[in-house]
N, CA, C, O and CB atoms as a CASP TS submission, in Angstrom:
PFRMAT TS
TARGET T0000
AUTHOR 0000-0000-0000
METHOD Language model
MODEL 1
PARENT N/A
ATOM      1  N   UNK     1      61.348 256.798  57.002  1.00  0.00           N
ATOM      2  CA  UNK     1      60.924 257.670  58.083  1.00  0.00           C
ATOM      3  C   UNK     1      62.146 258.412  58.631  1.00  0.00           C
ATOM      4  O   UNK     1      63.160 257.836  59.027  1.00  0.00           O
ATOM      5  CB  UNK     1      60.212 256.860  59.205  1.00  0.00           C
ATOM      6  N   UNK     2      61.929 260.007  58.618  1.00  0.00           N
ATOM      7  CA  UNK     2      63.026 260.667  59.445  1.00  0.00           C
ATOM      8  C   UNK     2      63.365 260.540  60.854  1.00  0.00           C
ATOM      9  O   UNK     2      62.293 260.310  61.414  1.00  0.00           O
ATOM     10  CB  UNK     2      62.864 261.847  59.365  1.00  0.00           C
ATOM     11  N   UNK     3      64.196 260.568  61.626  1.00  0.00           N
ATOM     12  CA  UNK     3      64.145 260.549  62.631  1.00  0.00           C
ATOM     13  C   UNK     3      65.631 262.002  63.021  1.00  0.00           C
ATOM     14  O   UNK     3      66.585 262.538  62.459  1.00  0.00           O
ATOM     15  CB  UNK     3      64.169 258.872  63.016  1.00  0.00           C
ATOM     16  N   UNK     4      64.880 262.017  64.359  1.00  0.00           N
ATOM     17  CA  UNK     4      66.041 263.280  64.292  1.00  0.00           C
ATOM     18  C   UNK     4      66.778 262.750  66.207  1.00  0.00           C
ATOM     19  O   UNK     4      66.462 261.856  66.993  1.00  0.00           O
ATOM     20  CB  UNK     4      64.914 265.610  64.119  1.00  0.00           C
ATOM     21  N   UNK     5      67.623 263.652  66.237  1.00  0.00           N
ATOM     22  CA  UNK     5      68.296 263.552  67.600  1.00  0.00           C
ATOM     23  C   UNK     5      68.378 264.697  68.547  1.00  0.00           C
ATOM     24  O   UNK     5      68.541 265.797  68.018  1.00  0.00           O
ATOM     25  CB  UNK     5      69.598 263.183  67.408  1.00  0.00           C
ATOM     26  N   UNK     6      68.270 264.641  70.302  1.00  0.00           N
ATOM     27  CA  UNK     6      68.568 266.107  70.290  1.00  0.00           C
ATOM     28  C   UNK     6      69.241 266.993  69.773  1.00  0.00           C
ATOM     29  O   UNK     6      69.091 268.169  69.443  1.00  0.00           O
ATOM     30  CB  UNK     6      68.808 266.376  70.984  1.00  0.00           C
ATOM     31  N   UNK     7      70.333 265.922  69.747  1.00  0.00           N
ATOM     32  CA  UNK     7      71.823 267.129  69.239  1.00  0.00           C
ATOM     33  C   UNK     7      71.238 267.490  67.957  1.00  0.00           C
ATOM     34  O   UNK     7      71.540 268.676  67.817  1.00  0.00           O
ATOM     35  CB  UNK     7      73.780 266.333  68.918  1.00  0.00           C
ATOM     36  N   UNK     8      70.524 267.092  66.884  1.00  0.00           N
ATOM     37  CA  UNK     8      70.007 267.775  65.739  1.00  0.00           C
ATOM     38  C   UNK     8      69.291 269.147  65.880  1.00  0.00           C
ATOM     39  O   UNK     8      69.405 270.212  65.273  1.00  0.00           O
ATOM     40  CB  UNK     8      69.128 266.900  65.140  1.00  0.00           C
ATOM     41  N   UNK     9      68.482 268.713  66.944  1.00  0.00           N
ATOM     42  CA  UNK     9      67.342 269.919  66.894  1.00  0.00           C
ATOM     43  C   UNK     9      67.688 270.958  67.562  1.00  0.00           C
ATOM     44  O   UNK     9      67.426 272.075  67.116  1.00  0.00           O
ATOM     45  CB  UNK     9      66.007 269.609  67.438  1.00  0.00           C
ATOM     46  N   UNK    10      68.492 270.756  69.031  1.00  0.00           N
ATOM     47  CA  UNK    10      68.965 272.163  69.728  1.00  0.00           C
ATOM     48  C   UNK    10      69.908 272.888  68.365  1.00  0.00           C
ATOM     49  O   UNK    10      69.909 274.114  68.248  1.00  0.00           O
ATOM     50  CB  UNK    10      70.136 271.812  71.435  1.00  0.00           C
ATOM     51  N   UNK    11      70.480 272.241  67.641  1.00  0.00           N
ATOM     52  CA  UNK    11      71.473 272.888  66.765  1.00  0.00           C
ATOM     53  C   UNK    11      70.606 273.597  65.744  1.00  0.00           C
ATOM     54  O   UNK    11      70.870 274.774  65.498  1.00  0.00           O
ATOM     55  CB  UNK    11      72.529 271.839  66.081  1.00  0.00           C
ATOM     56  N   UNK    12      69.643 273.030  65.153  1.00  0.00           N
ATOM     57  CA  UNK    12      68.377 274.074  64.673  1.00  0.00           C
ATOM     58  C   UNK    12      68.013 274.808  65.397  1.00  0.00           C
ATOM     59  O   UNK    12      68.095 275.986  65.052  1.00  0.00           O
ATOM     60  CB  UNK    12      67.210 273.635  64.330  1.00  0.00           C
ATOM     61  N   UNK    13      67.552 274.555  66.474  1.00  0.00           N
ATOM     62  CA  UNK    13      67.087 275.865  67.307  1.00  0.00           C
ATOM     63  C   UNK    13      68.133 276.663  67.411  1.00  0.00           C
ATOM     64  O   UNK    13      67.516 277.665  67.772  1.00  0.00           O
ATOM     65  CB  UNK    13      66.566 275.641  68.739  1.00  0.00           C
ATOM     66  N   UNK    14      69.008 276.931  67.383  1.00  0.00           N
ATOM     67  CA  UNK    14      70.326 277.757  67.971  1.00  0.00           C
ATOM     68  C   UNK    14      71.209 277.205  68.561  1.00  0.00           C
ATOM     69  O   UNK    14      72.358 277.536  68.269  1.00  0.00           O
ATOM     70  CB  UNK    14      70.125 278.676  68.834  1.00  0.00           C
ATOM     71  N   UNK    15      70.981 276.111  69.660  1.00  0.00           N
ATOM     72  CA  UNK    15      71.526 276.034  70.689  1.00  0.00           C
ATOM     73  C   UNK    15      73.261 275.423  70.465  1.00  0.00           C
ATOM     74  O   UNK    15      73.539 274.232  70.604  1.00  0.00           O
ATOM     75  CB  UNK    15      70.520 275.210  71.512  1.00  0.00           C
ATOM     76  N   UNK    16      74.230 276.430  70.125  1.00  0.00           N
ATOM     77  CA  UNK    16      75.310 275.595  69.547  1.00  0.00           C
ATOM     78  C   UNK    16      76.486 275.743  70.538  1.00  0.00           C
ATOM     79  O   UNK    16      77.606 275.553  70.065  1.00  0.00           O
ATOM     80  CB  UNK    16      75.721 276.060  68.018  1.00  0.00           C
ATOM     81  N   UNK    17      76.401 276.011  71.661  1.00  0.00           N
ATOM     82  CA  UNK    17      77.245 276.584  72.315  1.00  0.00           C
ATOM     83  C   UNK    17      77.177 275.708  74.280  1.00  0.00           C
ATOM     84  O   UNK    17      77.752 275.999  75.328  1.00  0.00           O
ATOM     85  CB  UNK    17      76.772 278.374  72.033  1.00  0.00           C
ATOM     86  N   UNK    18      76.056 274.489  73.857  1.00  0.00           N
ATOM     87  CA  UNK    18      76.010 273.600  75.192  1.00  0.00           C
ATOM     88  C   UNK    18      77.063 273.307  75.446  1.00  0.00           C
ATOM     89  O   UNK    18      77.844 273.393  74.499  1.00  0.00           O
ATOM     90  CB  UNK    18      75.318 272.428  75.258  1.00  0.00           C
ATOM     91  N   UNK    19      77.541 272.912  76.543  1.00  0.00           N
ATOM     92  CA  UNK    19      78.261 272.336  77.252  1.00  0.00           C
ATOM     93  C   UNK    19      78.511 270.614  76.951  1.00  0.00           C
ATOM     94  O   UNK    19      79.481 269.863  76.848  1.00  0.00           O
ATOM     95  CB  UNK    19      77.723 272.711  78.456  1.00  0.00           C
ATOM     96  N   UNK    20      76.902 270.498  76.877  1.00  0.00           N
ATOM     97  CA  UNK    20      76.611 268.723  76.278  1.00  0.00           C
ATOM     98  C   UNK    20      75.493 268.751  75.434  1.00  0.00           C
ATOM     99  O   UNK    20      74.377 268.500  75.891  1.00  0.00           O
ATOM    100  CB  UNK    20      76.167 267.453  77.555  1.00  0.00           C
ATOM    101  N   UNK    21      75.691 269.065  74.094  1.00  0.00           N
ATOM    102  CA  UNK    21      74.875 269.350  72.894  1.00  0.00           C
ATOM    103  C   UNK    21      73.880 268.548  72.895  1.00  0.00           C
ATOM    104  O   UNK    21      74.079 267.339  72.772  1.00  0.00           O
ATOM    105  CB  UNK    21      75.510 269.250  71.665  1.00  0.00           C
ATOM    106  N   UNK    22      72.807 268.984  73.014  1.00  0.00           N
ATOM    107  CA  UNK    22      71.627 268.473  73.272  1.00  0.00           C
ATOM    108  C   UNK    22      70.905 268.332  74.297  1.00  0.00           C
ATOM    109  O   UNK    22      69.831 267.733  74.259  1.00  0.00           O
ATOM    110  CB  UNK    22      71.630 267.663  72.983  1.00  0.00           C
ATOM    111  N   UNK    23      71.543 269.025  75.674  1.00  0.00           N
ATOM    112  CA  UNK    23      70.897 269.416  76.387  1.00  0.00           C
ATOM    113  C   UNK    23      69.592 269.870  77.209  1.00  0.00           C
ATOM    114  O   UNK    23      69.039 269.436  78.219  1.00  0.00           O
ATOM    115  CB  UNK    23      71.237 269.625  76.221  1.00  0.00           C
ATOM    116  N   UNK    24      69.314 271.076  76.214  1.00  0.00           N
ATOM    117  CA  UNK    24      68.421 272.289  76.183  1.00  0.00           C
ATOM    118  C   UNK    24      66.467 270.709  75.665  1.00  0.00           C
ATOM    119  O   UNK    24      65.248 270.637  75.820  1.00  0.00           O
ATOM    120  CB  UNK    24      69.364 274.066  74.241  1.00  0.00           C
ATOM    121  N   UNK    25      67.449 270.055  75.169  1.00  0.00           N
ATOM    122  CA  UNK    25      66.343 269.671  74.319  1.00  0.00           C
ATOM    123  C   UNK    25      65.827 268.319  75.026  1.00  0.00           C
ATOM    124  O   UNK    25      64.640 268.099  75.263  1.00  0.00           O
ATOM    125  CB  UNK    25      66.820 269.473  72.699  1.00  0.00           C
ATOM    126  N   UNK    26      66.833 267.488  75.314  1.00  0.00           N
ATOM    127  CA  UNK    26      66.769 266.330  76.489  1.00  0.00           C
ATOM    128  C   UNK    26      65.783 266.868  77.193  1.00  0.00           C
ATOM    129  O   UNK    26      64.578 266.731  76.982  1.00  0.00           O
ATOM    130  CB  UNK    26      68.108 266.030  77.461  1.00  0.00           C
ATOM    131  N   UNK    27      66.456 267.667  78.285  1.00  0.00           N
ATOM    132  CA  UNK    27      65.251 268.424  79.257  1.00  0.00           C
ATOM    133  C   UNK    27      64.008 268.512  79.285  1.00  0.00           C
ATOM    134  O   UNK    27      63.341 268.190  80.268  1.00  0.00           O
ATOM    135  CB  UNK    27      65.276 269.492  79.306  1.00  0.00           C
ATOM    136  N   UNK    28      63.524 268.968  78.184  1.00  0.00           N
ATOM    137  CA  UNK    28      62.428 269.054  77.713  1.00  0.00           C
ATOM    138  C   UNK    28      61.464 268.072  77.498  1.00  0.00           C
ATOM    139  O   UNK    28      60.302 267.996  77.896  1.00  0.00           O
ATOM    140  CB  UNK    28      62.606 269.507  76.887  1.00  0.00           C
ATOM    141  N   UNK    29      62.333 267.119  76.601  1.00  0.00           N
ATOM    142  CA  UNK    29      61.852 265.549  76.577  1.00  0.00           C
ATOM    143  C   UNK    29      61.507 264.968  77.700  1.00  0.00           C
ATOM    144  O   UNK    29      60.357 264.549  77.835  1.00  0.00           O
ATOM    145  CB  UNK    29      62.800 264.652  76.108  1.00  0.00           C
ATOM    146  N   UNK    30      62.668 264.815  78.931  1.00  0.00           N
ATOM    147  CA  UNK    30      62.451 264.121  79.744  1.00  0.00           C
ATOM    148  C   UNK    30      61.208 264.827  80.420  1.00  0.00           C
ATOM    149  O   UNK    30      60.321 264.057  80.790  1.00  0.00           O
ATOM    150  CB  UNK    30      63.607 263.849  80.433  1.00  0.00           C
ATOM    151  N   UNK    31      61.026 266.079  80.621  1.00  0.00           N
ATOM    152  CA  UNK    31      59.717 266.851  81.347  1.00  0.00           C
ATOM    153  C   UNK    31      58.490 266.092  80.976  1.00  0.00           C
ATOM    154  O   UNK    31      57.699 265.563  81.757  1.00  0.00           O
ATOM    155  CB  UNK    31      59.482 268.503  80.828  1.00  0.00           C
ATOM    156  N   UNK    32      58.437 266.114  79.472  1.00  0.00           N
ATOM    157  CA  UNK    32      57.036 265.711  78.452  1.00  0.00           C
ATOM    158  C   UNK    32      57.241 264.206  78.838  1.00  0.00           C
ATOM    159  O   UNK    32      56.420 263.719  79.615  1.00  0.00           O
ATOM    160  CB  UNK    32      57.115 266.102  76.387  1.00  0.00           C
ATOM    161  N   UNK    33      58.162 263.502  78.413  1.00  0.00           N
ATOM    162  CA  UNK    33      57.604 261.844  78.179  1.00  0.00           C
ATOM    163  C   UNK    33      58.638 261.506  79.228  1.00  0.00           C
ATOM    164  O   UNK    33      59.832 261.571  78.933  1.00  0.00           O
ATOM    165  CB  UNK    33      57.786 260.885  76.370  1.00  0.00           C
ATOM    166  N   UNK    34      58.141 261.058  80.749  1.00  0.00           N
ATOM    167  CA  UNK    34      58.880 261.179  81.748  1.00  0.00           C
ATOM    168  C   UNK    34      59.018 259.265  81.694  1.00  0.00           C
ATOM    169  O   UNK    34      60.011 258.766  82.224  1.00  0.00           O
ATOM    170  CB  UNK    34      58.115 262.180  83.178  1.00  0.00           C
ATOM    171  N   UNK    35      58.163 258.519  81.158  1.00  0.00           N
ATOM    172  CA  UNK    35      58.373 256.855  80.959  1.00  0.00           C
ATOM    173  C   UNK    35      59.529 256.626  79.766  1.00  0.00           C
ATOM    174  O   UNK    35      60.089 255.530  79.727  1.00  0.00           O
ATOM    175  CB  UNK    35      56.737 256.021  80.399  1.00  0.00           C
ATOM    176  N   UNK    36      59.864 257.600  78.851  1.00  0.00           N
ATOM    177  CA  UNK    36      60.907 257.273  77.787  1.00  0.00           C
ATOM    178  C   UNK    36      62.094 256.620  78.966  1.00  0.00           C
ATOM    179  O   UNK    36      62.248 256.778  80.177  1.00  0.00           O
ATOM    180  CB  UNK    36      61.487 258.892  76.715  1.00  0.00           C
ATOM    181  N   UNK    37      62.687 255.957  78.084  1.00  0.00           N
ATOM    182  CA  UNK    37      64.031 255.543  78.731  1.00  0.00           C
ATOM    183  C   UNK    37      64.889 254.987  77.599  1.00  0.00           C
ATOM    184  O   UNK    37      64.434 254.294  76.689  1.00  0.00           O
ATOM    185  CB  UNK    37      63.848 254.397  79.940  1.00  0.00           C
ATOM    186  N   UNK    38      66.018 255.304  77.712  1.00  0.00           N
ATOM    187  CA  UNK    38      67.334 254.572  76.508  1.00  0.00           C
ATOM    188  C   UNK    38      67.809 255.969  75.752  1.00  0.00           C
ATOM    189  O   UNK    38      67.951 256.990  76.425  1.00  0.00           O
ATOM    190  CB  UNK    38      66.524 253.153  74.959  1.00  0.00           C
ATOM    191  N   UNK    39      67.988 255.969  74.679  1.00  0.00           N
ATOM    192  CA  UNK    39      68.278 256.726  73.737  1.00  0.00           C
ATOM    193  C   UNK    39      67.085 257.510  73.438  1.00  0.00           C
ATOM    194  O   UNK    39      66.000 257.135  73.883  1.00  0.00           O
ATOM    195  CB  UNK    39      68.790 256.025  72.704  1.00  0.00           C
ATOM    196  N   UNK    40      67.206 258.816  72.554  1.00  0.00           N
ATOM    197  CA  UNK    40      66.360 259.742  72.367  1.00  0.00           C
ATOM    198  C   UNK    40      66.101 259.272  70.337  1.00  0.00           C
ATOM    199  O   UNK    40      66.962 259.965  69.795  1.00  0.00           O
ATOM    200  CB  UNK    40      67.166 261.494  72.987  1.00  0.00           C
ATOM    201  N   UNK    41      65.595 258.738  69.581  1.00  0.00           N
ATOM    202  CA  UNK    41      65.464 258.982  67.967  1.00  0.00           C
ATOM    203  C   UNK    41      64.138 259.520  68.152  1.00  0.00           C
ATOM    204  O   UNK    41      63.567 258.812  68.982  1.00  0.00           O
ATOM    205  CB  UNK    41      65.575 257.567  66.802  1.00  0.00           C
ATOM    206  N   UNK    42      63.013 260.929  67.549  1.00  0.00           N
ATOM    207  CA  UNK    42      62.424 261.443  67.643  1.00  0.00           C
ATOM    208  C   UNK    42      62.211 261.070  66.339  1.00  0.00           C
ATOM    209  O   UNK    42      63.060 260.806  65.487  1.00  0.00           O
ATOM    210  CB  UNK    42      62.575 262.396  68.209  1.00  0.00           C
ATOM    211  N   UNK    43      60.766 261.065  66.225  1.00  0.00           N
ATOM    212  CA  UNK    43      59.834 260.938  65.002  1.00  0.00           C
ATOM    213  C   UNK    43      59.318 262.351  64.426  1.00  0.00           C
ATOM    214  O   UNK    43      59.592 263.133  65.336  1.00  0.00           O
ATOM    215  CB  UNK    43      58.534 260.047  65.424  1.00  0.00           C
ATOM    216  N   UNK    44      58.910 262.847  63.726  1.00  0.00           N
ATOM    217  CA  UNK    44      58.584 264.146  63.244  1.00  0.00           C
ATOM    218  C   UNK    44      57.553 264.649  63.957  1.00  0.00           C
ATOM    219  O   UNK    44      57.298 265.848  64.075  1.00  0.00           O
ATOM    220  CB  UNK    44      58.275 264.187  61.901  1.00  0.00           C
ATOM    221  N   UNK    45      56.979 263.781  64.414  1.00  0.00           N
ATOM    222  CA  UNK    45      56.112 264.505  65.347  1.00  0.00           C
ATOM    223  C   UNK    45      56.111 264.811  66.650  1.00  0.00           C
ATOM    224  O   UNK    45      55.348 265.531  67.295  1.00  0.00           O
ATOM    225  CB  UNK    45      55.237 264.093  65.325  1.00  0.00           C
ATOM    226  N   UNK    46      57.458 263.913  67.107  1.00  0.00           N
ATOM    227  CA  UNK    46      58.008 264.640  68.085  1.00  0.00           C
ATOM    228  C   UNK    46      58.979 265.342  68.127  1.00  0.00           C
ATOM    229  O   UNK    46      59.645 265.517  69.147  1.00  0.00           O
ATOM    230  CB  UNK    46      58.178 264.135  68.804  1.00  0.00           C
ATOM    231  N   UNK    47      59.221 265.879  66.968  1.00  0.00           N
ATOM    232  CA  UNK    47      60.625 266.720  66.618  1.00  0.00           C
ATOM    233  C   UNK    47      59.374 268.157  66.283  1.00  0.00           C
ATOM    234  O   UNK    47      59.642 269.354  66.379  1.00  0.00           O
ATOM    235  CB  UNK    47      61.971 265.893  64.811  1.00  0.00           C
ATOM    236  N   UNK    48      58.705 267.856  66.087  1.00  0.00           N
ATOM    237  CA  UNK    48      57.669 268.930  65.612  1.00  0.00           C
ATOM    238  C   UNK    48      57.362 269.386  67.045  1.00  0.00           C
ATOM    239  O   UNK    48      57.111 270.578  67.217  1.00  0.00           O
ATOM    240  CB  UNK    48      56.223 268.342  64.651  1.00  0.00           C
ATOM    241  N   UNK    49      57.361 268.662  67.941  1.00  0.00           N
ATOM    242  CA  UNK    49      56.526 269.077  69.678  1.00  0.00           C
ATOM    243  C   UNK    49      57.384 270.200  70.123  1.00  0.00           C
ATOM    244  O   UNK    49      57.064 271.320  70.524  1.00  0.00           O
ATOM    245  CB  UNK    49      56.616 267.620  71.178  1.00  0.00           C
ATOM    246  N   UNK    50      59.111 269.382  69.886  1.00  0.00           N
ATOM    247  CA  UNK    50      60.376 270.437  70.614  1.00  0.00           C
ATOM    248  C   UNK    50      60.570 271.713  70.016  1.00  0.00           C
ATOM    249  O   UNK    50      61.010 272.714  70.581  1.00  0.00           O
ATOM    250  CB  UNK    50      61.898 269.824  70.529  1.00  0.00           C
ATOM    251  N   UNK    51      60.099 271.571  68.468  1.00  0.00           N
ATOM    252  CA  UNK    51      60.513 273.247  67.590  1.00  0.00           C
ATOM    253  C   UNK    51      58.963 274.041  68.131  1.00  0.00           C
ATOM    254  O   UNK    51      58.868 275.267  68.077  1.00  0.00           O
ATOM    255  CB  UNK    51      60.652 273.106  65.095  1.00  0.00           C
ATOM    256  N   UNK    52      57.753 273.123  68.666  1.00  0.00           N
ATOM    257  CA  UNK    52      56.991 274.475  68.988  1.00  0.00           C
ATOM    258  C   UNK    52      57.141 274.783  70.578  1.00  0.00           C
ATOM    259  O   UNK    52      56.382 275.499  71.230  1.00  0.00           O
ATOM    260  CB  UNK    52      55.283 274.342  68.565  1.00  0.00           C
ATOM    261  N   UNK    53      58.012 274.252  70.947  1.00  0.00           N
ATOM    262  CA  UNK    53      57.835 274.389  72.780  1.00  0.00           C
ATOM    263  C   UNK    53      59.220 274.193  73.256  1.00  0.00           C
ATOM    264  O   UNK    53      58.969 273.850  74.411  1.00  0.00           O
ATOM    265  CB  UNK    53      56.737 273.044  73.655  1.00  0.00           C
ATOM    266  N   UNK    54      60.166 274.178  73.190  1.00  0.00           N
ATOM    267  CA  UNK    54      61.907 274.504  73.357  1.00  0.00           C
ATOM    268  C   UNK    54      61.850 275.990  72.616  1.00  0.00           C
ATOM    269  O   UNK    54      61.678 275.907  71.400  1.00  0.00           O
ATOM    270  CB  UNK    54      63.212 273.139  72.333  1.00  0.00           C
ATOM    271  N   UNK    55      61.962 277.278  73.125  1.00  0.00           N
ATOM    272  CA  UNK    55      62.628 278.781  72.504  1.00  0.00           C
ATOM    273  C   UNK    55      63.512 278.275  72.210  1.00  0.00           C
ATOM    274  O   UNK    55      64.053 277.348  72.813  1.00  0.00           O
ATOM    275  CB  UNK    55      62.970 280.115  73.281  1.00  0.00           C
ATOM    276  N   UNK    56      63.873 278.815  71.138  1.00  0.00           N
ATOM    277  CA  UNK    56      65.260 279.538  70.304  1.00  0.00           C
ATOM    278  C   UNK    56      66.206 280.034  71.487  1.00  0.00           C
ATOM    279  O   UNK    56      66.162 280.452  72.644  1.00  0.00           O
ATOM    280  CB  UNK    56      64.796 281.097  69.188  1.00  0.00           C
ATOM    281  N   UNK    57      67.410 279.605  70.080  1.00  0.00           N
ATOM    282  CA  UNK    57      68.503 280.417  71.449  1.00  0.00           C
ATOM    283  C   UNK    57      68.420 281.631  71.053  1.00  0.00           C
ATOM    284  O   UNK    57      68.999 282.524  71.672  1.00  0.00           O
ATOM    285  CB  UNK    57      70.326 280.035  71.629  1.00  0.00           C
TER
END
C-alpha cells in the first residue's frame, strides 16, 4: 500500500517554495479530519481528497 506525506503532495501540487513544506496541505487536512492527531501517512484515497481540493500553486 502507498502512502504519501504532505511534504509529497504540496510538492506535486507546486507548492515548492513553503516556508515549512507541507504546509499548504496540513491545513487542509487538519480543516477535513479535525480528530486526526500524530503524524500525517495518507492513503490514496486521501491523497486523492488533497489533489482534488488543495489548488495548485
Amino acid at each position: 500500500m502507498t502512502t504519501y506525506t504532505p511534504r509529497e503532495l504540496a510538492a506535486e501540487l507546486g507548492y515548492t517554495n513553503e516556508s515549512r513544506p507541507g504546509q499548504v496541505v496540513r491545513r487542509y487536512l487538519r480543516e477535513r479530519y479535525p480528530e486526526h492527531t500524530g503524524l500525517w501517512m495518507l492513503d490514496e484515497a486521501e491523497a486523492d481528497d488533497v489533489r482534488a481540493n488543495v489548488p495548485r500553486a
